[in-house]
Each structure stands twice: as C-alpha cells, then as structure tokens.
PDB file of N, CA, C and O in Angstrom:
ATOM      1  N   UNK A   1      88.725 120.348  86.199  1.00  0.00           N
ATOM      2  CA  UNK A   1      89.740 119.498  86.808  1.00  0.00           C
ATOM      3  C   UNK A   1      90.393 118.640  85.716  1.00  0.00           C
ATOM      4  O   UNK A   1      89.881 118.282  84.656  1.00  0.00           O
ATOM      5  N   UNK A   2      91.618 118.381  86.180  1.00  0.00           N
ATOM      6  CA  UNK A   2      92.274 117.713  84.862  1.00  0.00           C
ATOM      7  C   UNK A   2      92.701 116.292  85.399  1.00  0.00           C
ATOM      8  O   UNK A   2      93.203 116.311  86.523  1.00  0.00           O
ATOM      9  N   UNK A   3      92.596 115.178  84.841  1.00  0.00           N
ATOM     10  CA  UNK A   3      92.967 114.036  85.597  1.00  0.00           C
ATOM     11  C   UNK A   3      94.211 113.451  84.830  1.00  0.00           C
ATOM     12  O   UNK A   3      94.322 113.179  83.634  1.00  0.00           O
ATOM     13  N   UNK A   4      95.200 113.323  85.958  1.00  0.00           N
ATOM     14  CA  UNK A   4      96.734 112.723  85.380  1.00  0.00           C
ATOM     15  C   UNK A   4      96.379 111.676  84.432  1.00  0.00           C
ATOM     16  O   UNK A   4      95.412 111.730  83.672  1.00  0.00           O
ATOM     17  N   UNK A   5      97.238 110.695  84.521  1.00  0.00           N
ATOM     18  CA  UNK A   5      97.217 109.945  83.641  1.00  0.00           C
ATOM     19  C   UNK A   5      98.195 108.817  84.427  1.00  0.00           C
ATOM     20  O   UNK A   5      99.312 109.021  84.902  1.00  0.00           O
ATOM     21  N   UNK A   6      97.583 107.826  84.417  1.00  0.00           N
ATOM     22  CA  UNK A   6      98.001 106.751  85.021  1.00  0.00           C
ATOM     23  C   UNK A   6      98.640 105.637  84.664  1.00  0.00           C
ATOM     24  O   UNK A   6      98.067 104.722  84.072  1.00  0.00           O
ATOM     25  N   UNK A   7     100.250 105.609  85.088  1.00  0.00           N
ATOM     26  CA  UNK A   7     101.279 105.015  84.458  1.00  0.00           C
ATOM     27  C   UNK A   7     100.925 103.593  83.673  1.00  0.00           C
ATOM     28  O   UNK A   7     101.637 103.095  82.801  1.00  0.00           O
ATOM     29  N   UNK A   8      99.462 102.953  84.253  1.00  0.00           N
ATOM     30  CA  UNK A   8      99.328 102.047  83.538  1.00  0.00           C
ATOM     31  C   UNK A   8      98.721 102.194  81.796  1.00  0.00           C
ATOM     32  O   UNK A   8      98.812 101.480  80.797  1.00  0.00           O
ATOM     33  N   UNK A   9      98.125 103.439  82.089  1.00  0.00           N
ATOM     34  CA  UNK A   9      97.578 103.794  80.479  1.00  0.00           C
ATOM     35  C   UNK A   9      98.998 103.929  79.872  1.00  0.00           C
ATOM     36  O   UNK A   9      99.076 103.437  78.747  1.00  0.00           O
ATOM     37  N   UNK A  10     100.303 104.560  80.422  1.00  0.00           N
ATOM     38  CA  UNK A  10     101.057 104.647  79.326  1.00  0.00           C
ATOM     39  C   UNK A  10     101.635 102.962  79.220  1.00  0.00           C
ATOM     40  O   UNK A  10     102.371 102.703  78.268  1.00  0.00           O
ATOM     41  N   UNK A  11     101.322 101.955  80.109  1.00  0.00           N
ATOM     42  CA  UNK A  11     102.173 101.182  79.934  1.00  0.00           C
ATOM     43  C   UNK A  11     101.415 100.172  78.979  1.00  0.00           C
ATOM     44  O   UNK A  11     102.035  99.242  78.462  1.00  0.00           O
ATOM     45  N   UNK A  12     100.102 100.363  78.759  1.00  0.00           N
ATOM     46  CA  UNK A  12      98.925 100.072  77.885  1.00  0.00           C
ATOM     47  C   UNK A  12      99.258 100.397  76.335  1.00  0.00           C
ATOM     48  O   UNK A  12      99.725  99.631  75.492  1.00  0.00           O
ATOM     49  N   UNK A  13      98.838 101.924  76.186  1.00  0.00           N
ATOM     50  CA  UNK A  13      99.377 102.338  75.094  1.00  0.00           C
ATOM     51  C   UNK A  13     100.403 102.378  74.108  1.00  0.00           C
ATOM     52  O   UNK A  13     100.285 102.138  72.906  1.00  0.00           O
ATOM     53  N   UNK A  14     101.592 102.762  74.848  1.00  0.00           N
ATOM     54  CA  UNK A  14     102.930 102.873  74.727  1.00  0.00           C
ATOM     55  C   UNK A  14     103.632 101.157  74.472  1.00  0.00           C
ATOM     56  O   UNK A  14     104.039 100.589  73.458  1.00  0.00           O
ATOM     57  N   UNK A  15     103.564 100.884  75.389  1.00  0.00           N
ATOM     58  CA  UNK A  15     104.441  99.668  75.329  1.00  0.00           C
ATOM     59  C   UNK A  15     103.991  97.816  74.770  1.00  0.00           C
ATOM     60  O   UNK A  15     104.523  96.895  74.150  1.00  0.00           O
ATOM     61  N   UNK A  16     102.498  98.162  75.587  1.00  0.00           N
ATOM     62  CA  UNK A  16     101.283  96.579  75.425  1.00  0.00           C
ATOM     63  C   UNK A  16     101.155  96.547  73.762  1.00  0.00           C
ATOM     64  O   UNK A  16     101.807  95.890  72.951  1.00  0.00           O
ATOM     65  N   UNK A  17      99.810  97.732  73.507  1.00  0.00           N
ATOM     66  CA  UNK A  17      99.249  97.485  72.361  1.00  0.00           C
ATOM     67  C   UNK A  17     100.246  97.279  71.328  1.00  0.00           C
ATOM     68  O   UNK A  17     100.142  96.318  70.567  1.00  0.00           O
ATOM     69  N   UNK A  18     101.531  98.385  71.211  1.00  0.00           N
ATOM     70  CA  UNK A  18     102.308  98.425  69.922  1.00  0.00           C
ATOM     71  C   UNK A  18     103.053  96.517  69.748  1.00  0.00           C
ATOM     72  O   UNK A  18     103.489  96.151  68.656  1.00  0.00           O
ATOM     73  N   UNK A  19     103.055  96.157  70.214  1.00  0.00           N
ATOM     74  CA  UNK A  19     103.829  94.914  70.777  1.00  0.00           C
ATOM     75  C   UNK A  19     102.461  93.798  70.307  1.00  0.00           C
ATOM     76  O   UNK A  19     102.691  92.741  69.720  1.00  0.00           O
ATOM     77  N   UNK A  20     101.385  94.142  70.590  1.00  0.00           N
ATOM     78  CA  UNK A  20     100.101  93.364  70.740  1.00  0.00           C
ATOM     79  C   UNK A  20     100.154  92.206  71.898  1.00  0.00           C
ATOM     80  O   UNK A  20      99.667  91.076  71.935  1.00  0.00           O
ATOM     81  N   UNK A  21     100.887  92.898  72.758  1.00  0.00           N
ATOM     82  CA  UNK A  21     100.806  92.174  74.246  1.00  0.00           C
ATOM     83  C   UNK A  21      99.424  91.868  75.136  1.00  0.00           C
ATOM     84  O   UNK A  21      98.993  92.821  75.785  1.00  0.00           O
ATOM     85  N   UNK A  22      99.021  91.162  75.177  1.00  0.00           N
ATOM     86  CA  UNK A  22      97.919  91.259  76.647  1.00  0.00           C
ATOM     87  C   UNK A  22      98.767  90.879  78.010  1.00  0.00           C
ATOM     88  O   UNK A  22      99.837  90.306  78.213  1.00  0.00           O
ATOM     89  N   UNK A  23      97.763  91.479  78.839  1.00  0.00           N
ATOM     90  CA  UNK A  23      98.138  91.865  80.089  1.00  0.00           C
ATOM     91  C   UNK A  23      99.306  89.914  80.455  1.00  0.00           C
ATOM     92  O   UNK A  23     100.505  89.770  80.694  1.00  0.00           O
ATOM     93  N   UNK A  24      98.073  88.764  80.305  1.00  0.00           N
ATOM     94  CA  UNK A  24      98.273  87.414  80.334  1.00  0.00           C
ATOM     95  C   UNK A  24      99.823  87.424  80.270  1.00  0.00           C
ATOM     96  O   UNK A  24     100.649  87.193  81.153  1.00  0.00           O
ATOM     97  N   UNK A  25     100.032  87.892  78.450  1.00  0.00           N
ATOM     98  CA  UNK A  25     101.610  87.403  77.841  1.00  0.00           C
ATOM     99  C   UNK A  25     102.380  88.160  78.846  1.00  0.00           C
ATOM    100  O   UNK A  25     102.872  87.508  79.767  1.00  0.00           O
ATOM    101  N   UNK A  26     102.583  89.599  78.806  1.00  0.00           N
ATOM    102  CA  UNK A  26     103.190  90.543  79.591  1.00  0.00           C
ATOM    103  C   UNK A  26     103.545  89.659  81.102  1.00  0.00           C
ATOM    104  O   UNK A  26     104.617  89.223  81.523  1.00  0.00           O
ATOM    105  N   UNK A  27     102.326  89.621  81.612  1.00  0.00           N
ATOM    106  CA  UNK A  27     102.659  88.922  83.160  1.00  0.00           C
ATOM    107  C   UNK A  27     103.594  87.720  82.808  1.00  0.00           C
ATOM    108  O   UNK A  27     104.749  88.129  82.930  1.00  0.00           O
ATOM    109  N   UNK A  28     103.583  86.426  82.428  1.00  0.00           N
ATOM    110  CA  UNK A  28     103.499  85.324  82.169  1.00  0.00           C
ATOM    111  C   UNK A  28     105.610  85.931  81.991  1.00  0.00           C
ATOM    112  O   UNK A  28     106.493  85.245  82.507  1.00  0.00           O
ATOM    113  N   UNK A  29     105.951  87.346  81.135  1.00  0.00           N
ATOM    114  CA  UNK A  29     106.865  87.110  80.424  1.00  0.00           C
ATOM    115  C   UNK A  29     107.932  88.041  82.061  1.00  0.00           C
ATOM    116  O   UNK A  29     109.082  87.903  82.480  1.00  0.00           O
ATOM    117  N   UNK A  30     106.982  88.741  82.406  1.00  0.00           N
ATOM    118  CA  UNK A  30     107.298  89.713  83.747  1.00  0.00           C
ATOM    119  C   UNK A  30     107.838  88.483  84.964  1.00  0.00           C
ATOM    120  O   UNK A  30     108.855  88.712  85.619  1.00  0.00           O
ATOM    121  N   UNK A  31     107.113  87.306  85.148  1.00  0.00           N
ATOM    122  CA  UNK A  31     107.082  86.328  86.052  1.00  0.00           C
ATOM    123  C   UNK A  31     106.350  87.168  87.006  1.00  0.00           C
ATOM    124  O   UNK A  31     106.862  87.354  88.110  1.00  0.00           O
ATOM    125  N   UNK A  32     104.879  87.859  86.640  1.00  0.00           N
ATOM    126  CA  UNK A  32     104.009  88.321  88.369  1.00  0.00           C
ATOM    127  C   UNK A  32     102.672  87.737  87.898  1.00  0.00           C
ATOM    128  O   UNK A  32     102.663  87.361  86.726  1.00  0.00           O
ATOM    129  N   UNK A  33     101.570  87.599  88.585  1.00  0.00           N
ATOM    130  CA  UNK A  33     100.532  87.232  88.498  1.00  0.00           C
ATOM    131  C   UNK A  33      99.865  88.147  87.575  1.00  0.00           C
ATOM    132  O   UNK A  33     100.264  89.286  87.817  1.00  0.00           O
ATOM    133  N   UNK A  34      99.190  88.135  86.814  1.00  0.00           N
ATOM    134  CA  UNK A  34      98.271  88.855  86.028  1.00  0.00           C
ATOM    135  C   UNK A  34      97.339  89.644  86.825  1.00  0.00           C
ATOM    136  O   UNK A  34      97.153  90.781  86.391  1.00  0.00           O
ATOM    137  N   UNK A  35      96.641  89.288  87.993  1.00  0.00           N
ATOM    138  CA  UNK A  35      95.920  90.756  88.445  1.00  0.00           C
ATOM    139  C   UNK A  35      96.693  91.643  88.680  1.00  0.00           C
ATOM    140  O   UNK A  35      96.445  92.822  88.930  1.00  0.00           O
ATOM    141  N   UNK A  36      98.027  90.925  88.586  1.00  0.00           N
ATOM    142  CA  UNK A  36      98.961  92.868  89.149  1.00  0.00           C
ATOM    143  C   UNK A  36      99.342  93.343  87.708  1.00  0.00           C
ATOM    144  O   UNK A  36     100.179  94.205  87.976  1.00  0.00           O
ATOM    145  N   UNK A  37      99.278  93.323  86.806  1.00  0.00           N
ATOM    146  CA  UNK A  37      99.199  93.589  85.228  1.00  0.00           C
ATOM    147  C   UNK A  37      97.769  94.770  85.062  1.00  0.00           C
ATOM    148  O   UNK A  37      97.605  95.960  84.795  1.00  0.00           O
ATOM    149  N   UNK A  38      96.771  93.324  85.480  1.00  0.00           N
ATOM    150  CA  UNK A  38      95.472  94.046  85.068  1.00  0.00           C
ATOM    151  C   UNK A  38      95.291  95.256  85.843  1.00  0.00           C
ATOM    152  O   UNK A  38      94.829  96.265  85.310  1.00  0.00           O
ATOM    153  N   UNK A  39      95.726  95.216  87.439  1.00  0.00           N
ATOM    154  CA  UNK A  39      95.474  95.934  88.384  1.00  0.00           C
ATOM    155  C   UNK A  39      96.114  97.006  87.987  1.00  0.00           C
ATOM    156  O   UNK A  39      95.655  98.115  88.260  1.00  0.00           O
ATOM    157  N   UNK A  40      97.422  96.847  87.190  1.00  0.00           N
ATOM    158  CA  UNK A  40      98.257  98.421  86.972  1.00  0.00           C
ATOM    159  C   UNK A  40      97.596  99.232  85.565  1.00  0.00           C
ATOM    160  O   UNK A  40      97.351 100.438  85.603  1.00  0.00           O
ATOM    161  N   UNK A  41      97.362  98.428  84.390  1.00  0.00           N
ATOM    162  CA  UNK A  41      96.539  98.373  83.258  1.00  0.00           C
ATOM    163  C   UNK A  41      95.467  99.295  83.419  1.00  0.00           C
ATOM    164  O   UNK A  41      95.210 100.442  83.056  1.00  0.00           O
ATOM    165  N   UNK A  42      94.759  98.101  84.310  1.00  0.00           N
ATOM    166  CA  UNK A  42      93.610  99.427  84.817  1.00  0.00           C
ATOM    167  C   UNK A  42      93.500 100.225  85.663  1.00  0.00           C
ATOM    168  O   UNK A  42      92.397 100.089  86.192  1.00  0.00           O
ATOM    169  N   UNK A  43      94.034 100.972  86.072  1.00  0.00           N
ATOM    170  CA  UNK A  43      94.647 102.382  87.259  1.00  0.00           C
ATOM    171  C   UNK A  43      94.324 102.093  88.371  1.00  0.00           C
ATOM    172  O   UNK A  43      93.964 102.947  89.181  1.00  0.00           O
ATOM    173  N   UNK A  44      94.409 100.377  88.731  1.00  0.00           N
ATOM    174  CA  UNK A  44      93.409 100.449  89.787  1.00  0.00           C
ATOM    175  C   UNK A  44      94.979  99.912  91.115  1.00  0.00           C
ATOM    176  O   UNK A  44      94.849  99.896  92.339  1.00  0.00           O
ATOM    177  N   UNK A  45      96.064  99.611  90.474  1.00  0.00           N
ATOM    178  CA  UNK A  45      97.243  99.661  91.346  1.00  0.00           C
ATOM    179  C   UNK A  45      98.246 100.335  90.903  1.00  0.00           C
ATOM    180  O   UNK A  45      98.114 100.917  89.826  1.00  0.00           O
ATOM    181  N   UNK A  46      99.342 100.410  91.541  1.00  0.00           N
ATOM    182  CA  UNK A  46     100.502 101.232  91.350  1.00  0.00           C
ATOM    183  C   UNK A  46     101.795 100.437  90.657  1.00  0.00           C
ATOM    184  O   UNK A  46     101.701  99.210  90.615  1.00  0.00           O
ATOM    185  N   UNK A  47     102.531 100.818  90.322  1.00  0.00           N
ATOM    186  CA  UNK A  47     103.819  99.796  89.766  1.00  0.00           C
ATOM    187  C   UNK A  47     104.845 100.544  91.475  1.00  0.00           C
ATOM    188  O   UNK A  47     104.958 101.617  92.068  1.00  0.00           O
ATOM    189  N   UNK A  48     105.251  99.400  91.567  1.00  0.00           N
ATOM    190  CA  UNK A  48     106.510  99.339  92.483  1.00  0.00           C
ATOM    191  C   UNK A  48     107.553  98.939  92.302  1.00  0.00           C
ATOM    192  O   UNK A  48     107.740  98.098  91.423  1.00  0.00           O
ATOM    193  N   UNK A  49     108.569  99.416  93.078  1.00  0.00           N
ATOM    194  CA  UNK A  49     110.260  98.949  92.574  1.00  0.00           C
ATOM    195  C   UNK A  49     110.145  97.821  92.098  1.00  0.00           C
ATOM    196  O   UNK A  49     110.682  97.670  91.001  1.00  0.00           O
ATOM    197  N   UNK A  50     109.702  97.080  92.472  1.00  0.00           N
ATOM    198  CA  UNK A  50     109.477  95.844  91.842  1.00  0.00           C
ATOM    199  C   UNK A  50     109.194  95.475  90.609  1.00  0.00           C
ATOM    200  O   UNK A  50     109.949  94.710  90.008  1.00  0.00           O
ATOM    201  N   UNK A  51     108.330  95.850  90.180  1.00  0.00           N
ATOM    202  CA  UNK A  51     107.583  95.957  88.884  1.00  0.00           C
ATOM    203  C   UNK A  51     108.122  96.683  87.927  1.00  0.00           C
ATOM    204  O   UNK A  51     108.060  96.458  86.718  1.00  0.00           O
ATOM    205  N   UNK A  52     108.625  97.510  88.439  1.00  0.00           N
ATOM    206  CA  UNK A  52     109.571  98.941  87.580  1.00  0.00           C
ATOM    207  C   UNK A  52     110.754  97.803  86.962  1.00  0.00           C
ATOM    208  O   UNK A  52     110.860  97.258  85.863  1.00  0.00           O
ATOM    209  N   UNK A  53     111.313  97.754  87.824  1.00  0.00           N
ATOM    210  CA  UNK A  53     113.135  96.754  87.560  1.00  0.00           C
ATOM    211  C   UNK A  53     112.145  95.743  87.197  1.00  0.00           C
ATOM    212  O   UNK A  53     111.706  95.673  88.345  1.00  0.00           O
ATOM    213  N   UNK A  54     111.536  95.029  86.657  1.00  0.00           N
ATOM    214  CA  UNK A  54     110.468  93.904  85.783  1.00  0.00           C
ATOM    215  C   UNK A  54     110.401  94.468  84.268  1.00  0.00           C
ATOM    216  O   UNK A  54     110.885  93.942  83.265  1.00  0.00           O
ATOM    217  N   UNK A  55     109.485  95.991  84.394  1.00  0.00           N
ATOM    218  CA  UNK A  55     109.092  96.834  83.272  1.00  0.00           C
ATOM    219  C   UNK A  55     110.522  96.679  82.452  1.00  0.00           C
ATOM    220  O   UNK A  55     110.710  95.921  81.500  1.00  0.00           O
ATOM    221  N   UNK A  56     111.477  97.570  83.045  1.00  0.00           N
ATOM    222  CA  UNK A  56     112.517  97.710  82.583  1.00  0.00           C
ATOM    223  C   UNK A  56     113.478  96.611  81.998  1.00  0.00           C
ATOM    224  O   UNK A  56     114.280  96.912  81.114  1.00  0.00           O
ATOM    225  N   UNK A  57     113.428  95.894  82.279  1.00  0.00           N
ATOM    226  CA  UNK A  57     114.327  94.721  81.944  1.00  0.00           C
ATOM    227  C   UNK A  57     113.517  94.562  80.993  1.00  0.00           C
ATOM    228  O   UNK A  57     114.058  95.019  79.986  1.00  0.00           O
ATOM    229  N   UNK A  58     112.482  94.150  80.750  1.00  0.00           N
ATOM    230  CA  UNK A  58     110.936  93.864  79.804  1.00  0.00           C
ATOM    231  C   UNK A  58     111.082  95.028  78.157  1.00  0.00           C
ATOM    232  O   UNK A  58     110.915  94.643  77.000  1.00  0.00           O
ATOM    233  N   UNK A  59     111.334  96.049  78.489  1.00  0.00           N
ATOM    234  CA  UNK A  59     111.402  96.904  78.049  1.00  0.00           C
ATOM    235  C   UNK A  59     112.614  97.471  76.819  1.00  0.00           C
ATOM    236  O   UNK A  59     112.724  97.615  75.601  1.00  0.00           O
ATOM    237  N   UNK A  60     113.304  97.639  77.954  1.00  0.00           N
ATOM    238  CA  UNK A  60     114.614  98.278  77.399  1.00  0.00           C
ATOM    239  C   UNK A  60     114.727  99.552  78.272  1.00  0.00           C
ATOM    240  O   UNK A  60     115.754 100.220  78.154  1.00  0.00           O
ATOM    241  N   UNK A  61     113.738  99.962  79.161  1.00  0.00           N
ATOM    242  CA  UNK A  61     114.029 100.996  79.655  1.00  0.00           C
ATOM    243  C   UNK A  61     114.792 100.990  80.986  1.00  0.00           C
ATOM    244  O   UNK A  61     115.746 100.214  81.041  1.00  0.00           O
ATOM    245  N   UNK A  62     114.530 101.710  82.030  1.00  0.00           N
ATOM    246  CA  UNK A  62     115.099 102.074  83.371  1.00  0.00           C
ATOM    247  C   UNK A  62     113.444 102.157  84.048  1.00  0.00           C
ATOM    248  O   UNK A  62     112.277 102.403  83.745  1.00  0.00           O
ATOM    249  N   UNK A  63     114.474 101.689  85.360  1.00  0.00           N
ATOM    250  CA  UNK A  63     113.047 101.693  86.419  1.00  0.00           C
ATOM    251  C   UNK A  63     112.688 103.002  86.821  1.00  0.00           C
ATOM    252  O   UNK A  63     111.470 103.174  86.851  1.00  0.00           O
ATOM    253  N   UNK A  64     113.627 104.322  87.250  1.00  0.00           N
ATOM    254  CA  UNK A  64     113.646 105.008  86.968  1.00  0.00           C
ATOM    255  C   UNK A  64     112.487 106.139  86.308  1.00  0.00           C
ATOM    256  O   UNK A  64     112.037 107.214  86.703  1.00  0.00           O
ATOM    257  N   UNK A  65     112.242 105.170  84.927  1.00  0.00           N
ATOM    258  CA  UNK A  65     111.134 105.669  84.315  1.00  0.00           C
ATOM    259  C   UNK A  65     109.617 105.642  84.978  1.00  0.00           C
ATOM    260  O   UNK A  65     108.711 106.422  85.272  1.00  0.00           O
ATOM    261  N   UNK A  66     110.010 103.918  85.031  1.00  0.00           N
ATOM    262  CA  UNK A  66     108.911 103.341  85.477  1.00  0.00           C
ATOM    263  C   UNK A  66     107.917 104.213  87.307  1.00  0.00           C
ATOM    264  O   UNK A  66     106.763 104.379  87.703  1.00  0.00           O
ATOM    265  N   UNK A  67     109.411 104.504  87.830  1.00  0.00           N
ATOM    266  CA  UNK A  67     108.941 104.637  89.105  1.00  0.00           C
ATOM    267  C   UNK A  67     108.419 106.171  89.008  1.00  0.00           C
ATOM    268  O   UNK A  67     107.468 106.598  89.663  1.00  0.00           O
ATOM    269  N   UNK A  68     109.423 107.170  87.812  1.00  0.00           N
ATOM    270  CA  UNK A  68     108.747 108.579  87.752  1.00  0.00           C
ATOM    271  C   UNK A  68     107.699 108.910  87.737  1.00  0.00           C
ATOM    272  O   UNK A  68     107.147 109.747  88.451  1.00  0.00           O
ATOM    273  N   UNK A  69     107.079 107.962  86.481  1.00  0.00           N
ATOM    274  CA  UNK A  69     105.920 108.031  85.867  1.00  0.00           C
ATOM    275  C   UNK A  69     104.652 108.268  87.120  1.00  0.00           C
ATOM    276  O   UNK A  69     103.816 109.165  87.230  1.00  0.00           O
ATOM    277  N   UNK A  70     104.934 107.020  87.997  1.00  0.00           N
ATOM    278  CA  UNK A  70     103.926 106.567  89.404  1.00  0.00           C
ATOM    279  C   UNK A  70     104.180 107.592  90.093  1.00  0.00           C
ATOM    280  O   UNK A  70     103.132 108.116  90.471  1.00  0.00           O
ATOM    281  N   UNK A  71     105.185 108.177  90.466  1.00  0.00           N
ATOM    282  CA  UNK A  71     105.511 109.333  91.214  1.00  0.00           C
ATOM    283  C   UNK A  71     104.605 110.749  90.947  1.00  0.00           C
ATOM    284  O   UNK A  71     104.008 111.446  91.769  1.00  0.00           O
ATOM    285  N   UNK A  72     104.700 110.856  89.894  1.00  0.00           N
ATOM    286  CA  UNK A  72     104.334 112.490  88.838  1.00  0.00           C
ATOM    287  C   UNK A  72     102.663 111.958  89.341  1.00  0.00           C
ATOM    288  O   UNK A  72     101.895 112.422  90.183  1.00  0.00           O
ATOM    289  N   UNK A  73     102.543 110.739  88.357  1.00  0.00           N
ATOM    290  CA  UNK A  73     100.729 110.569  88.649  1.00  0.00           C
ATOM    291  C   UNK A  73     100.340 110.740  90.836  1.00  0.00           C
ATOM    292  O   UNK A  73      99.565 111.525  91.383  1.00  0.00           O
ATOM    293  N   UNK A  74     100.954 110.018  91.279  1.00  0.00           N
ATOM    294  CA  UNK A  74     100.652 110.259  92.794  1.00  0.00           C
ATOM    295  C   UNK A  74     100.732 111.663  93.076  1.00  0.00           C
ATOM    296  O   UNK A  74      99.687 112.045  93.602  1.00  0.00           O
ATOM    297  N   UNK A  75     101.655 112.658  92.912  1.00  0.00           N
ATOM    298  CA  UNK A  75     101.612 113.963  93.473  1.00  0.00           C
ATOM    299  C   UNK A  75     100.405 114.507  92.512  1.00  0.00           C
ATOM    300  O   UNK A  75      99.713 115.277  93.179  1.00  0.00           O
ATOM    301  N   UNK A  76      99.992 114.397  91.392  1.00  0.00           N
ATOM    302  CA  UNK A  76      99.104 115.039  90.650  1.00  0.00           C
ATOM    303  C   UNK A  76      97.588 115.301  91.766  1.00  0.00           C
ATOM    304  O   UNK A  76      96.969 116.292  92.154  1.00  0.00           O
ATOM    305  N   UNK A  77      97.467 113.721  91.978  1.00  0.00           N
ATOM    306  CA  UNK A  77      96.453 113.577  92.255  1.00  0.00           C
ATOM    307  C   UNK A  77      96.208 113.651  93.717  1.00  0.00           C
ATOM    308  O   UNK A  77      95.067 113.442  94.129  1.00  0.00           O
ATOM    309  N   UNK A  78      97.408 113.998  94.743  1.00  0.00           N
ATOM    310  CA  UNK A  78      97.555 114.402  95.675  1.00  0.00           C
ATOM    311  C   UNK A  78      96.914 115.944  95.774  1.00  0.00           C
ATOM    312  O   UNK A  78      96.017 116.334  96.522  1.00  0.00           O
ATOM    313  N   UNK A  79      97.821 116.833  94.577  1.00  0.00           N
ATOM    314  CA  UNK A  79      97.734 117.825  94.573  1.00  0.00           C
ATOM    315  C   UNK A  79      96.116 118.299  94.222  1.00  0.00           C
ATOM    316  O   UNK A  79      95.834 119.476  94.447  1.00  0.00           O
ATOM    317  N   UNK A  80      95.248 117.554  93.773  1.00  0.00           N
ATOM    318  CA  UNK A  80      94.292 117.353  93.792  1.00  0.00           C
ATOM    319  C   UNK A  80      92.993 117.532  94.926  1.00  0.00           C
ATOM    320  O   UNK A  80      91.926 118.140  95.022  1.00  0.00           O
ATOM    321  N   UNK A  81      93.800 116.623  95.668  1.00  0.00           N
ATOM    322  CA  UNK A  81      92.745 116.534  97.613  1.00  0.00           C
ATOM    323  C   UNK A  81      92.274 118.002  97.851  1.00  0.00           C
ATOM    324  O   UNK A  81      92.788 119.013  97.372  1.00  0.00           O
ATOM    325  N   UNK A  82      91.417 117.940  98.513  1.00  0.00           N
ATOM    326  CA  UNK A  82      91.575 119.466  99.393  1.00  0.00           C
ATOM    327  C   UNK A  82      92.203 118.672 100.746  1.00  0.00           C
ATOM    328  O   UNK A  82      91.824 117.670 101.352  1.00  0.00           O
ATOM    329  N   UNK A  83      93.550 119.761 100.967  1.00  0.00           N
ATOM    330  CA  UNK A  83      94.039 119.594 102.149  1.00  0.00           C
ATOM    331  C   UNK A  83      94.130 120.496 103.454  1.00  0.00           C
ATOM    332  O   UNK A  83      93.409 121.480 103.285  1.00  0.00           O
ATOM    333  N   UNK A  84      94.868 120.520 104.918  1.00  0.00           N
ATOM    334  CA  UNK A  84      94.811 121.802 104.995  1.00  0.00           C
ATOM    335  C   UNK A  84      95.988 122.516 104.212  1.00  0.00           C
ATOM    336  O   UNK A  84      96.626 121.963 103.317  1.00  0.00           O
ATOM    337  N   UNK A  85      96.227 123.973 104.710  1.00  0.00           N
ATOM    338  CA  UNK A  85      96.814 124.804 104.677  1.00  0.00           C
ATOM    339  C   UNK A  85      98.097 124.915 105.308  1.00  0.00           C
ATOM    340  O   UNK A  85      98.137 125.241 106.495  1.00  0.00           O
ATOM    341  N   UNK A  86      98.912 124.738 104.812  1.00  0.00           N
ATOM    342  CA  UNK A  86     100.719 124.271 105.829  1.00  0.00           C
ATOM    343  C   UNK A  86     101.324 125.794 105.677  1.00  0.00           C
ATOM    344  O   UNK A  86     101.410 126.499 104.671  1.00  0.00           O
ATOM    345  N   UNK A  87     101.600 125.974 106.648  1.00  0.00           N
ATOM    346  CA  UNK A  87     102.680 127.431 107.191  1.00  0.00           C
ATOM    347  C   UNK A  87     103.835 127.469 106.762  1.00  0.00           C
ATOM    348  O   UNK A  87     104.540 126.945 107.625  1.00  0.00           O
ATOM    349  N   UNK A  88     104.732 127.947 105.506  1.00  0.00           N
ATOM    350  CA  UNK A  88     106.021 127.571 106.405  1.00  0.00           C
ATOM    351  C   UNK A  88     106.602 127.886 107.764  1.00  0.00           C
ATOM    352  O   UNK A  88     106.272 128.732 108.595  1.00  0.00           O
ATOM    353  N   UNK A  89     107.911 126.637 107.764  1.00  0.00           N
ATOM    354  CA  UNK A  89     108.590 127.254 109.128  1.00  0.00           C
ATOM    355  C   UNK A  89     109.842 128.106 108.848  1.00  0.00           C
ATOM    356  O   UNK A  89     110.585 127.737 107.937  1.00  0.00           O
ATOM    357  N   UNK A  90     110.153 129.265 109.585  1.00  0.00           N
ATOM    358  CA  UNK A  90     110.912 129.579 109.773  1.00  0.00           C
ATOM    359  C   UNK A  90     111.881 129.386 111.169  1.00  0.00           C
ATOM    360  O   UNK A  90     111.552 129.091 112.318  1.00  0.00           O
ATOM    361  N   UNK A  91     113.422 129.725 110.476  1.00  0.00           N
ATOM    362  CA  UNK A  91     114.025 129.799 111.697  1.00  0.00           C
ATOM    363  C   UNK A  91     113.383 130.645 113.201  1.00  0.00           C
ATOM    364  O   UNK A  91     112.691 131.664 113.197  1.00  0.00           O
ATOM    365  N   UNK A  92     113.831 129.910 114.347  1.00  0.00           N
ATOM    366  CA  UNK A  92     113.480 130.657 115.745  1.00  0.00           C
ATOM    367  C   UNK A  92     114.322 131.966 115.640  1.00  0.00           C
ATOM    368  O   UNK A  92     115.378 131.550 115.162  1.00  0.00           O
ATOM    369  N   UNK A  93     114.458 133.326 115.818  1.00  0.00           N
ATOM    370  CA  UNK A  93     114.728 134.230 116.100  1.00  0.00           C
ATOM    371  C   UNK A  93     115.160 134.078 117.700  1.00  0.00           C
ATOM    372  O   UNK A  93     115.547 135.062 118.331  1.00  0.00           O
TER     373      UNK A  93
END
C-alpha cells in the first residue's frame, strides 16, 4: 500500500522549513490559531478555502494549489477504503 502524502508535509517541507518558519510564526503571520497549523502540519486536519486563500496570500501562490493538493490527498486515500462495488448507469432503453 502506498500512502499519499499529506498537504501538510508539503506545506512543512516545501514552504515552513526552507523559510525556518514554525508552525507559532506561520499562524501568528496567517492570523489562525496555531492548532490549525499544527493540526494541518501534522496530517491530522485538512486545509480549507480558508486556509488555502491564507496559504496563498502567505506564499505567493494560488489557493487553487492549496485546495488541489487536499483534494488529490482525499481521493487517494478514499481510493484506498474498501468500498462497495458501483454499477454504472445506463440510459433506460
């Protein structure tokens, strides 16, 4: 099994460390509370429109990014579940 990768590791890696940001400065500079930093940091929440248009402005990037990233990791790990089995539908004849 392969496990995605969770938008907060890239936002860790990528963006925190090179900067030598902690979660604290980041929040403090974001205007959100720091458990939602730590919470995204550590894969243990999601970034939302919210946070994205935060990232981004923060950044230089697009929320866009921000929101793909959460997107790609959610279906990964969706795709993951055992679910059932979906039919397609076809048109009624």
């Amino acid at each position: 099994m392969i496990f995605p990768i969770h938008p907060g590791e890239i936002l860790k890696n990528e963006f925190m460390e090179p900067l030598g940001l902690s979660a604290n400065k980041l929040a403090a500079a974001l205007k959100v509370p720091t458990n939602r930093l730590t919470g995204i940091v550590g894969g243990d929440r999601s970034i939302t429109a919210d946070t994205a248009l935060r990232l981004s402005d923060a950044f230089g990037t697009t929320p866009e990014f921000w929101v793909g990233l959460q997107n790609h990791y959610n279906l990964e790990v969706a795709r993951q579940k055992k679910r059932p089995k979906i039919e397609r539908i076809s048109a009624a004849a």
